[in-house]
C-alpha positions as CSV (number, residue, x, y, z in Angstrom):
1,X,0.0,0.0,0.0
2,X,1.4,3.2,-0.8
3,X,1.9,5.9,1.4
4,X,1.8,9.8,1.2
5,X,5.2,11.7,2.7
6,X,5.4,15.4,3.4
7,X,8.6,17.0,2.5
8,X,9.5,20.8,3.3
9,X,11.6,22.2,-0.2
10,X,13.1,25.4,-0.7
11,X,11.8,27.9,-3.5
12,X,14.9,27.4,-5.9
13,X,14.3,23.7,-5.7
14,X,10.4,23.5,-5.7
15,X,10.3,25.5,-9.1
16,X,11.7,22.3,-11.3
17,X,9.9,19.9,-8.9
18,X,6.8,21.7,-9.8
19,X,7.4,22.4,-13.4
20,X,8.7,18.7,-13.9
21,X,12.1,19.5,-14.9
22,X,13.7,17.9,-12.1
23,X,12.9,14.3,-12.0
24,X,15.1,12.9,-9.1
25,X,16.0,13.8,-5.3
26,X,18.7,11.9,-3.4
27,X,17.1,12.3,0.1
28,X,18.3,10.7,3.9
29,X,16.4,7.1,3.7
30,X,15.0,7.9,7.5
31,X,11.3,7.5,6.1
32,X,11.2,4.3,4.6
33,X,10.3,5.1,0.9
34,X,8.9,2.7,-1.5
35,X,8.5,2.9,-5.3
36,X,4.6,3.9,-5.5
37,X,4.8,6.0,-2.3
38,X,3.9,9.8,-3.0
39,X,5.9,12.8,-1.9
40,X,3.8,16.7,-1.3
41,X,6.7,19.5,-1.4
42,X,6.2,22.1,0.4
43,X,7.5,25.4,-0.9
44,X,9.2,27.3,1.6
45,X,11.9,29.6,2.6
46,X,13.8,30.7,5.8
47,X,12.8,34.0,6.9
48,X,14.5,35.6,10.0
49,X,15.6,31.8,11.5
50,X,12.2,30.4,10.6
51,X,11.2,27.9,7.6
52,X,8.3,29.6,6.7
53,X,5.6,27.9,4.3
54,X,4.2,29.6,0.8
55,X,1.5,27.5,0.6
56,X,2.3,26.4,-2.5
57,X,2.6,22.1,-3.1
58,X,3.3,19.8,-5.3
59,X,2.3,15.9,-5.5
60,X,5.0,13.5,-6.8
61,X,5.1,9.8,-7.2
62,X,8.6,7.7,-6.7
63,X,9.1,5.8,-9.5
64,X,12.1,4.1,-8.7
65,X,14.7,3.4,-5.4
66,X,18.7,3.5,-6.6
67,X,21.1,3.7,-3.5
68,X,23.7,4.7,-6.8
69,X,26.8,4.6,-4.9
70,X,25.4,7.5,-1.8
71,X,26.9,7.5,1.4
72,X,25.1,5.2,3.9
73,X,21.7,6.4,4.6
74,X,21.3,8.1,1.4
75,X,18.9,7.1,-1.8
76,X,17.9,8.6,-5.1
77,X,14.3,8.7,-5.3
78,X,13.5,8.6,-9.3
79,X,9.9,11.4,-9.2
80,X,7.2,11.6,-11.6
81,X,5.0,14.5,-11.0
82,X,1.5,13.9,-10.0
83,X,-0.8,15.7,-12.7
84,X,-4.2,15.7,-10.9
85,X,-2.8,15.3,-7.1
Protein backbone atom coordinates (compact mmCIF):
# COMPACT_ATOMS: atom_id res chain seq x y z
CA UNK A 1 0.00 0.00 0.00
CA UNK A 2 1.37 3.18 -0.83
CA UNK A 3 1.92 5.88 1.38
CA UNK A 4 1.85 9.78 1.23
CA UNK A 5 5.15 11.72 2.75
CA UNK A 6 5.38 15.36 3.44
CA UNK A 7 8.57 16.99 2.51
CA UNK A 8 9.48 20.83 3.28
CA UNK A 9 11.63 22.17 -0.22
CA UNK A 10 13.11 25.41 -0.72
CA UNK A 11 11.81 27.85 -3.52
CA UNK A 12 14.86 27.39 -5.88
CA UNK A 13 14.25 23.70 -5.73
CA UNK A 14 10.45 23.50 -5.73
CA UNK A 15 10.33 25.46 -9.07
CA UNK A 16 11.69 22.26 -11.30
CA UNK A 17 9.88 19.88 -8.95
CA UNK A 18 6.81 21.70 -9.78
CA UNK A 19 7.41 22.41 -13.35
CA UNK A 20 8.72 18.67 -13.88
CA UNK A 21 12.08 19.55 -14.93
CA UNK A 22 13.69 17.93 -12.06
CA UNK A 23 12.91 14.29 -11.97
CA UNK A 24 15.12 12.90 -9.11
CA UNK A 25 16.00 13.77 -5.25
CA UNK A 26 18.68 11.92 -3.41
CA UNK A 27 17.06 12.29 0.05
CA UNK A 28 18.32 10.75 3.86
CA UNK A 29 16.38 7.10 3.66
CA UNK A 30 14.97 7.88 7.54
CA UNK A 31 11.31 7.50 6.12
CA UNK A 32 11.17 4.33 4.63
CA UNK A 33 10.32 5.13 0.93
CA UNK A 34 8.89 2.72 -1.48
CA UNK A 35 8.51 2.89 -5.26
CA UNK A 36 4.57 3.85 -5.51
CA UNK A 37 4.83 6.02 -2.33
CA UNK A 38 3.85 9.76 -2.98
CA UNK A 39 5.92 12.82 -1.90
CA UNK A 40 3.82 16.70 -1.26
CA UNK A 41 6.66 19.46 -1.43
CA UNK A 42 6.20 22.11 0.37
CA UNK A 43 7.52 25.42 -0.88
CA UNK A 44 9.25 27.30 1.58
CA UNK A 45 11.90 29.57 2.60
CA UNK A 46 13.81 30.70 5.75
CA UNK A 47 12.83 33.99 6.87
CA UNK A 48 14.54 35.57 10.05
CA UNK A 49 15.58 31.81 11.45
CA UNK A 50 12.23 30.44 10.61
CA UNK A 51 11.16 27.94 7.64
CA UNK A 52 8.27 29.61 6.67
CA UNK A 53 5.57 27.88 4.30
CA UNK A 54 4.19 29.61 0.83
CA UNK A 55 1.50 27.50 0.58
CA UNK A 56 2.27 26.37 -2.51
CA UNK A 57 2.64 22.15 -3.09
CA UNK A 58 3.30 19.84 -5.31
CA UNK A 59 2.33 15.87 -5.53
CA UNK A 60 5.02 13.50 -6.81
CA UNK A 61 5.07 9.82 -7.18
CA UNK A 62 8.59 7.69 -6.70
CA UNK A 63 9.14 5.84 -9.49
CA UNK A 64 12.11 4.08 -8.69
CA UNK A 65 14.71 3.42 -5.43
CA UNK A 66 18.66 3.54 -6.56
CA UNK A 67 21.14 3.67 -3.55
CA UNK A 68 23.72 4.69 -6.82
CA UNK A 69 26.76 4.56 -4.87
CA UNK A 70 25.44 7.54 -1.81
CA UNK A 71 26.89 7.47 1.39
CA UNK A 72 25.13 5.23 3.85
CA UNK A 73 21.73 6.35 4.64
CA UNK A 74 21.28 8.07 1.39
CA UNK A 75 18.92 7.08 -1.77
CA UNK A 76 17.91 8.63 -5.06
CA UNK A 77 14.33 8.73 -5.27
CA UNK A 78 13.54 8.65 -9.34
CA UNK A 79 9.89 11.39 -9.22
CA UNK A 80 7.23 11.60 -11.64
CA UNK A 81 5.02 14.46 -11.02
CA UNK A 82 1.54 13.86 -9.99
CA UNK A 83 -0.82 15.67 -12.66
CA UNK A 84 -4.21 15.72 -10.89
CA UNK A 85 -2.80 15.29 -7.09
Amino acid sequence: MSRKHTLKCFTDRYIHIASGRCTADIRRDDRGFMVGDYIEYQEGAYHEGRFLLTGNTVLVEITYIDPWSLPTGFINLSIKKVENG
